[in-house]
C-alpha positions in Angstrom: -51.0 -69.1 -111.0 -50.6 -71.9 -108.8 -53.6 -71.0 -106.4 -55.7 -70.2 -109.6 -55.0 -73.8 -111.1 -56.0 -75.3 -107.5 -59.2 -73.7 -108.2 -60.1 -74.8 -111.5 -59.7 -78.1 -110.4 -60.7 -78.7 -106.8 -63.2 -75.5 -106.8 -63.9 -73.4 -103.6 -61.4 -75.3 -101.2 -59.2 -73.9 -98.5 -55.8 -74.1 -99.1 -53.4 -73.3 -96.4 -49.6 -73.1 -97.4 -46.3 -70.8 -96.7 -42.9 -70.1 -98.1 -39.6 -72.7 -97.5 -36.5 -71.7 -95.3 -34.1 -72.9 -93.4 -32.6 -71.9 -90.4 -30.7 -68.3 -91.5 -34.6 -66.9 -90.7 -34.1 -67.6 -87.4 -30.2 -67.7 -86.1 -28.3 -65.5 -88.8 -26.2 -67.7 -90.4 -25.9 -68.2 -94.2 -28.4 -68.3 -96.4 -28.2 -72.0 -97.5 -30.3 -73.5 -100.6 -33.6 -72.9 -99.5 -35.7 -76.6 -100.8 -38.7 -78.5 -101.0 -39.4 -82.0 -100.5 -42.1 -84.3 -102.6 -42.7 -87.9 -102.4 -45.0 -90.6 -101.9 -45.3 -94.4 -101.0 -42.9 -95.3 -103.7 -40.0 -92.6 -103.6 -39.3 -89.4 -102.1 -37.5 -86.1 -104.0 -36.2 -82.5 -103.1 -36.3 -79.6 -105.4 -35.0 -76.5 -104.8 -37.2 -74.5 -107.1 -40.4 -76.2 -107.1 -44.0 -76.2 -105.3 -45.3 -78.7 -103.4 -48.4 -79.8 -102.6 -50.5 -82.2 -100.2 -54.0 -83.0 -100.4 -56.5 -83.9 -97.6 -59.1 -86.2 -99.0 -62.3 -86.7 -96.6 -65.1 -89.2 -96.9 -68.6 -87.8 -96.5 -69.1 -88.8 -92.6 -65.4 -87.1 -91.8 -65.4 -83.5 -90.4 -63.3 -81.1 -90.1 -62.7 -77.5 -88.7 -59.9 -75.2 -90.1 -58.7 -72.2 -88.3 -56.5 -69.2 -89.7 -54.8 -66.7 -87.6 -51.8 -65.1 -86.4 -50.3 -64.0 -82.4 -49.9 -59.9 -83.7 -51.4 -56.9 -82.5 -51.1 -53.1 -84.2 -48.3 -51.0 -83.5 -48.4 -47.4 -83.3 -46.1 -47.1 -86.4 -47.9 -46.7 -89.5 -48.1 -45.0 -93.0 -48.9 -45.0 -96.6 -47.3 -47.0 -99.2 -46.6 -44.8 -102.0 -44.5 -46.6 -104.2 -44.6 -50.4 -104.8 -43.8 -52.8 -107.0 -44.7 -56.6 -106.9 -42.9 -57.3 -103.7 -40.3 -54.9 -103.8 -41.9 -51.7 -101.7 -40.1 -49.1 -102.7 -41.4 -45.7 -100.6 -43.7 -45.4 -97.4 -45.0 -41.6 -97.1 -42.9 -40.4 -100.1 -39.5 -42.0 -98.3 -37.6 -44.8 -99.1 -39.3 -47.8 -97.4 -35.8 -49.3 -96.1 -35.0 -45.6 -94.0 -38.9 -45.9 -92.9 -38.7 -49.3 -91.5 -35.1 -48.8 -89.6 -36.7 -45.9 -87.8 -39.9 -47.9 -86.8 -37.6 -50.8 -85.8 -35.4 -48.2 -83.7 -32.6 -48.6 -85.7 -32.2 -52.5 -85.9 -31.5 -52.2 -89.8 -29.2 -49.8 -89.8 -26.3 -51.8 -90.8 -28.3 -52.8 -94.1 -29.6 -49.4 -94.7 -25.9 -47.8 -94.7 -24.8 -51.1 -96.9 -27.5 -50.6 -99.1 -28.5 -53.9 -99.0 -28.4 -57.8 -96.8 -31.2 -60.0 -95.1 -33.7 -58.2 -92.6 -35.7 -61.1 -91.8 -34.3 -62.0 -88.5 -34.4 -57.8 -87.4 -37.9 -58.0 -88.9 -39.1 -61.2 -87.5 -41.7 -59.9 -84.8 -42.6 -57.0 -86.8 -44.6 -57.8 -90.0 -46.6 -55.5 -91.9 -50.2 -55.2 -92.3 -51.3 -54.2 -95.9 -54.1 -53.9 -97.7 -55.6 -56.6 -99.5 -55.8 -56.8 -103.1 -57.8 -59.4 -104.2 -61.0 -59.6 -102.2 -63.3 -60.4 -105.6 -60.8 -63.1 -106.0 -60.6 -66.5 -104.1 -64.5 -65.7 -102.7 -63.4 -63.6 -100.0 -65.9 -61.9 -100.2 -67.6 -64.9 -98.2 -65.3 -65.6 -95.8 -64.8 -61.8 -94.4 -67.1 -59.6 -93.4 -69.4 -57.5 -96.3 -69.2 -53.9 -94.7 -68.0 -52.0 -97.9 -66.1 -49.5 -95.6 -64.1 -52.2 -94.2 -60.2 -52.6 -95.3 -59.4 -55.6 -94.7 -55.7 -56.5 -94.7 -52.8 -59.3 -95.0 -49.9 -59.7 -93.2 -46.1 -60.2 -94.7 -42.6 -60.1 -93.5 -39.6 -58.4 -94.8 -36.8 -60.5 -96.2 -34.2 -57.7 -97.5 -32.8 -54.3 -98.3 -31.6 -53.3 -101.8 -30.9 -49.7 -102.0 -33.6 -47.9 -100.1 -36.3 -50.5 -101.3 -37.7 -53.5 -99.2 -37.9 -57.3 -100.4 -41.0 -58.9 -98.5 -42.8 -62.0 -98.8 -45.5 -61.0 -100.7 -46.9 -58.3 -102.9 -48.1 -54.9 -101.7 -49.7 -52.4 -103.1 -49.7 -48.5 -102.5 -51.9 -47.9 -99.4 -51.8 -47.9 -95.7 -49.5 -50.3 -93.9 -49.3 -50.2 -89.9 -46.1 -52.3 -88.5 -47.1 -55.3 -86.1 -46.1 -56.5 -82.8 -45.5 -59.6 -81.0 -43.7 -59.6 -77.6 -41.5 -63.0 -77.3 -42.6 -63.0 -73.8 -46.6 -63.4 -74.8 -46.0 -65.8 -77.1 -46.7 -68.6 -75.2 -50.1 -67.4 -74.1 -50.9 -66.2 -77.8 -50.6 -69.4 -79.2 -52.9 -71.1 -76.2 -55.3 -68.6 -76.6 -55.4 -69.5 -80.5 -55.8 -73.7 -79.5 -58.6 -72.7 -77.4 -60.0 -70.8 -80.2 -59.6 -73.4 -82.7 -60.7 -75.8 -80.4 -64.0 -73.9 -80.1 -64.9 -73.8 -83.7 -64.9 -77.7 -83.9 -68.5 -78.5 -83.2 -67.6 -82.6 -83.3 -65.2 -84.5 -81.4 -61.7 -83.8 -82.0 -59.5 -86.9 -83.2 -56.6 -85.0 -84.3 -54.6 -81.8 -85.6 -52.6 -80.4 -87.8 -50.5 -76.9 -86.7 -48.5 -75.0 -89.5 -46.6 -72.3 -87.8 -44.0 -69.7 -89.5 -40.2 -70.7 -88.5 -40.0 -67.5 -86.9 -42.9 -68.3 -84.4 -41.8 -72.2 -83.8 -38.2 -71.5 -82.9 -38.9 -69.3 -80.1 -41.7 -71.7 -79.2 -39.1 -74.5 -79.0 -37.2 -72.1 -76.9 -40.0 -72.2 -74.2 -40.9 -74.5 -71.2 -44.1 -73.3 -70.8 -45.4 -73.9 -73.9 -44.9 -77.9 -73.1 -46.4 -77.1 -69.8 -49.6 -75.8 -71.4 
């Protein structure tokens, strides 16, 4: 709904965004009030059940180069989703998705699995699913991916939790193929240079500044790193 209301107004624009967190996504601890934070010149607010949203406003000799990606590559685990609901997935190849994604993640859920339920995200971090996506008449994707018909093109979410032998994740999924990601911590570093480079590439102007968005997941090991300061 909010997406579809950013269209009607602003038309065909490219909206970037992600979901708030705090710091149990990356170093276990409790799961606090997870908020948002609005504000302007005049005052600032913080909501913990809200959506915000900033606007980038260019004048007619300004340019500007955006530049989407992520630092995964395919796994060899895969299957079919064939049970979901929303964003609960409830059954990869006719088994409960939770006993599924313990096995693909060699048994770094297990605790959850046996409770029947608790936070996955951290376990789950470097392993995100690729899914199908859903909506390619929608939002003109159509004209930003390519047009080959035979081509599945797909999204990528994270788990967040167990509850019974269903998965919570990020976003929704629908019955399908999903293959598990990977991301080494150790090529991290040179993922995220390679993407800079990339982006860099694309601009076809001189570059005056940037702004990076990165998942919490990706930034705290990146904080973690010398190299990347190096580089």
């Amino acid at each position: 709904a909010v997406l579809e209301g950013i269209r009607d107004v602003c038309g065909d624009v490219p909206i970037f965004g992600g979901s708030a967190a705090d710091d149990s996504v990356v170093d276990g601890s409790e799961n606090g009030v997870w908020w948002q934070l609005k504000g302007d010149l005049a005052s600032w607010d913080v909501h913990d059940d809200a959506v915000a949203l900033a606007a980038v406003w260019l004048y007619q000799d300004a340019n500007v180069s955006c530049f989407l990606s992520h630092c995964f590559g395919p796994g060899q685990r895969k299957g079919s989703i064939s049970k979901a609901n929303g964003r609960l997935l409830h059954e990869i190849d006719g088994r409960p998705a939770a006993e599924v994604l313990n096995e693909w993640t060699d048994g770094a859920l297990e605790s959850q699995v046996t409770a029947g339920e608790g936070l996955i995200q951290k376990q789950t971090m470097f392993f995100p699913l690729a899914v199908p996506h859903q909506d390619m008449e929608q939002w003109s994707l159509k004209r930003l991916l390519p047009s080959d018909p035979t081509t599945v093109h797909h999204r990528l979410i994270h788990a967040k939790a167990i509850h019974g032998g269903s998965v919570e994740c990020y976003g929704e999924v629908v019955p399908g193929e999903v293959r598990m990601l990977e991301e080494k911590v150790s090529d991290m570093t040179g993922s995220f240079t390679a993407l800079v480079k990339t982006a860099m590439e694309r601009a076809s102007f001189e570059i005056k500044g940037a702004v990076v968005n990165m998942c919490a997941g990706f930034s705290s090991e990146l904080l973690r790193s010398d190299r990347i300061m190096e580089q």
